[in-house]
N, C-alpha and C positions, 0 to 999 in steps of 0.2 A: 829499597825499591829494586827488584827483578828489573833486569834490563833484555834478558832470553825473550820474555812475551812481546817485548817493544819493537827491541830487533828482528825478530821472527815477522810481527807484524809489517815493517817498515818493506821487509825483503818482498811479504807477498803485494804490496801495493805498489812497490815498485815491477814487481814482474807483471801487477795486470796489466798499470797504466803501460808498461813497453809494448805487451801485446795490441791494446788498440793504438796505440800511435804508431806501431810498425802497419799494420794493417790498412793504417790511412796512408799512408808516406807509400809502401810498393803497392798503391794502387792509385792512388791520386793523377790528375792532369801533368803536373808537371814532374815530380820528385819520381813518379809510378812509370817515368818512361826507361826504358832500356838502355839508354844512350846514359842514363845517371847510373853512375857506379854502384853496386850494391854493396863494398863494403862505405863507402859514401852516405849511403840511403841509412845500415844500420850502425854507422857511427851518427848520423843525426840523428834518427831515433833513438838513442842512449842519451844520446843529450837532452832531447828536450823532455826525456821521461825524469831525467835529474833535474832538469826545471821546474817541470811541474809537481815535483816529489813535494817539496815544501808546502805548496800550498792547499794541500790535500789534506783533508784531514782522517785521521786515524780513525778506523771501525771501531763500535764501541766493543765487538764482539770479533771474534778470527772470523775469518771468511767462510773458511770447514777445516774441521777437526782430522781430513786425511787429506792424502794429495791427488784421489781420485776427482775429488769434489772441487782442488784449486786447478785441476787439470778441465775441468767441465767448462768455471768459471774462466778461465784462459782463452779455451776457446769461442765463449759466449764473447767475450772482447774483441778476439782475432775477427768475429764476423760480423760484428758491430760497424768493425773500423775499417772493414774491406768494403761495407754498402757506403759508408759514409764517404771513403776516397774516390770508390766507381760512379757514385752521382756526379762529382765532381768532372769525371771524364767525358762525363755523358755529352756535353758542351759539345765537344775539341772531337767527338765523335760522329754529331749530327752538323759538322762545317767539313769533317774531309768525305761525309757521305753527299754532302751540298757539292764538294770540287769533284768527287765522282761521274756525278750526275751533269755538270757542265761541262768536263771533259768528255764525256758519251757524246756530249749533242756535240761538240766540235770536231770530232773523231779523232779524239783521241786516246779511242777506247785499248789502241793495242799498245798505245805508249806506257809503258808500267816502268816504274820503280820499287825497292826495296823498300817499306815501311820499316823504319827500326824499332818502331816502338810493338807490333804486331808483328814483324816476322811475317809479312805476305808482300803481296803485289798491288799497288794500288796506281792510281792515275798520278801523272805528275801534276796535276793543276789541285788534286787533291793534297797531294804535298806541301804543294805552293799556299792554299789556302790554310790548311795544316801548320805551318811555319809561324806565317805572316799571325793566326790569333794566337801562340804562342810566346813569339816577341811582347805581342798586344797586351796579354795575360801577365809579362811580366813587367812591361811598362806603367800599366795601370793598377800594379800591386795586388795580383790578384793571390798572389802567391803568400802574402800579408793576412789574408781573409781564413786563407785553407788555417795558418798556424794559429791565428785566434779562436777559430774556429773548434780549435783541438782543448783549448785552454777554456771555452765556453761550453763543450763536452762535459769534462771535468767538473765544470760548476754545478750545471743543471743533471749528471747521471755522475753521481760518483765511483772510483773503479768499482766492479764487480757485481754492480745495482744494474750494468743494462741487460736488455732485452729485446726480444724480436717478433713483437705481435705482428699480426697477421694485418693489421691495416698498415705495415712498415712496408711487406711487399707488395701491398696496392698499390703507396707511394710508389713506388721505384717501379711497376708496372707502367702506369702516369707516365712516369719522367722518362722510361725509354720508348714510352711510345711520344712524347715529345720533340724525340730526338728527330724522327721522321717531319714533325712539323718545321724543325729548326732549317733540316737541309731544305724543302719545299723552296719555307721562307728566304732564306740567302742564293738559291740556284733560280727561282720564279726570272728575277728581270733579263739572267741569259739565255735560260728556257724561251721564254717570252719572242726574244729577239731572233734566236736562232731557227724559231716555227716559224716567225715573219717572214726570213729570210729565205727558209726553203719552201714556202709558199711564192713567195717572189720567183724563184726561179725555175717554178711550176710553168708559173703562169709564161715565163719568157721561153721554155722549153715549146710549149702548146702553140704558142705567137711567133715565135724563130724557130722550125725546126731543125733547119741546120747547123744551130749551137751546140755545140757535147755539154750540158750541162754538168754532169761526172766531172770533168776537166776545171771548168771552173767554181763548179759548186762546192767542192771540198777546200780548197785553198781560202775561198771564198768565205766560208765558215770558219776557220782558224783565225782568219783576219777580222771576224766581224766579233769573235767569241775572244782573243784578246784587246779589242776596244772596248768592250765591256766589262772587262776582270780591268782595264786599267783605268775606266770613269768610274767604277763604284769602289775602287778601292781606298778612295778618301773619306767615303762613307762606311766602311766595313769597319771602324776603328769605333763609333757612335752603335754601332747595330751591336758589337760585342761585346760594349758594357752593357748595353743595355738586356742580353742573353745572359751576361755573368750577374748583373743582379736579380734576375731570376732566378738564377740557377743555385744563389747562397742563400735565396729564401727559401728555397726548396730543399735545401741541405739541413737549414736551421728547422724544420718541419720536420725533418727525417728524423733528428738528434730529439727533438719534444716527443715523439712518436715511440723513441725506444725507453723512455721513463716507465716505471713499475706504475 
């Protein structure tokens, strides 16, 4: 028994599956942020591509006969596993475009902080909400989902079978245009509250002229916009599983969608 063709084989199914589980891992919610080490990110993608090594089974034919065609197939993985990790962020995207949009109506539109995971400037109440479903994410084992997830890849597209029809980027069209719905939905009751409140003091500027509304309408708005982030945020823990099991249905949709 030739053990060259075995060997040979083992190498390249080990190098596709590394491709898409790097691809998921430095683009994913959690492992895909900045703050995770990158030699971190591809020592655990070595691992669990030698996890999943065994349970793979062997082409009955090489992949292609040059390395032009295993460099194609590489790449067809690398971008398999990058849509598959970006759906996953798309979540933790449309909650710190939600804490954007409730720090605006508070004013605290000039308040910025460093985002480390993007390298920009974002609101801190987007941080804050930013944060708080990432703890969430990892309390509720969401982080357990993404790695099954990889290993149910695997099952249903074996390496170097996926693909990238053109109803794959409808999905992901869908889902980042959902990400809009998510913030709406999570920013609505401070939105809500904060038009209440600058209507209220419309009407007391028109009725008492001699109040500086300016003067107390902005403080007045901070104070009203954190009683709000701090009575829904017993509920915000309910809303964002109930976002992440959407969000792994529509993953597992992505992964059925790239099959031949």
């Amino acid at each position: 028994m030739d053990l060259v063709p075995i060997l040979t084989q083992k190498f390249e199914t080990f190098l596709i599956i590394t491709m898409r589980v790097g691809g998921i891992f430095f683009t994913s919610a959690f492992f895909g942020n900045r703050l995770f080490p990158i030699r971190a990110k591809a020592a655990l993608t070595l691992f669990v591509a030698i996890l999943i090594l065994p349970i793979v089974p062997l082409p009955k034919e090489p992949y292609s006969g040059n390395l032009i065609g295993i460099l194609l197939t590489c790449v067809s993985e690398i971008s398999f596993g990058v849509i598959i990790g970006f759906s996953s962020l798309l979540l933790f995207i449309g909650i710190q475009m939600a804490g954007e949009i409730i720090g605006f109506q508070m004013g605290f539109s000039i308040v910025n902080v460093i985002d480390p995971m993007s390298q920009s400037q974002v609101s801190t109440i987007a941080e804050f909400k930013f944060i708080i479903a990432t703890l969430i994410y990892l309390a509720i084992n969401g982080h357990h989902f993404l790695l099954s997830g990889i290993v149910q890849s695997f099952q249903l597209i074996p390496p170097g079978e996926a693909s990238l029809p053109s109803a794959m980027g409808e999905a992901m069209t869908r889902m980042c245009v959902d990400v809009f719905v998510i913030a709406m939905k999570i920013s609505a009751p401070a939105m809500i509250t904060l038009f209440l409140t600058s209507v209220a003091l419309g009407i007391i500027a028109r009725t008492v002229p001699q109040m500086n509304v300016f003067i107390v309408g902005f403080p007045l708005g901070i104070g009203v916009g954190f009683l709000i982030l701090a009575t829904g945020i017993s509920y915000f823990g309910n809303i964002f599983a109930k976002l992440l099991s959407s969000t792994e249905q529509n993953i597992l949709d992505l992964i059925m969608l790239g099959r031949h």
